[in-house]
N, C-alpha and C positions, 0 to 999 in steps of 0.2 A: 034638542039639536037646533044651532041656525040656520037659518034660512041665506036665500042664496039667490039673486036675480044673475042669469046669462044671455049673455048676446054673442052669438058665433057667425062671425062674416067668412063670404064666400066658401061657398059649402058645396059642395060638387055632386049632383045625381048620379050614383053611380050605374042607375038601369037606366037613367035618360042622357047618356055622354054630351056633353055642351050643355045643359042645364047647371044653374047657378043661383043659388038663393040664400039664403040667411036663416035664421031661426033665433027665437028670445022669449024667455019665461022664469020661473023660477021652480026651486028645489030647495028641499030640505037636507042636509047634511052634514058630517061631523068634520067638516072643512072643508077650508077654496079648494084643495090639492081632490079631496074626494069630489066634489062637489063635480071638478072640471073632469074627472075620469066617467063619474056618472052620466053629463053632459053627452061627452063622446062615444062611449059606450050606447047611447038611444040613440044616437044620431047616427052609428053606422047601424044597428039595426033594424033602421029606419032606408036605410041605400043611400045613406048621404056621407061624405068623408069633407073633411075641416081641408081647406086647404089657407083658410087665413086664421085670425085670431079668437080665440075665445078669450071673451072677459066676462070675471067671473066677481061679483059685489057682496058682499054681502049687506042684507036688508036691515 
């Protein structure tokens, strides 16, 4: 499978309300399309919600 670098701006705490940060790493998976659900998927289980863009590259 390829790999995958992500950068996701403005990203919203949702147990810390007015908290704003970002996040960027990469992942393996079997597309941009999988790749950006997987993204999203950690990040709100994480207490964060996308409120800008996630770009998604592959490496």
């Amino acid at each position: 499978m390829p790999k995958y670098a992500f950068t996701a701006e403005k990203l919203t705490d949702t147990l810390t309300p007015g908290e704003i940060t970002s996040a960027s790493g990469t992942l393996t998976a079997s597309s941009p399309q999988a790749a950006k659900k997987a993204v999203e998927r950690s990040l709100r289980s994480r207490g964060y919600e996308s409120t800008g863009d996630i770009t998604i590259t592959q490496k």
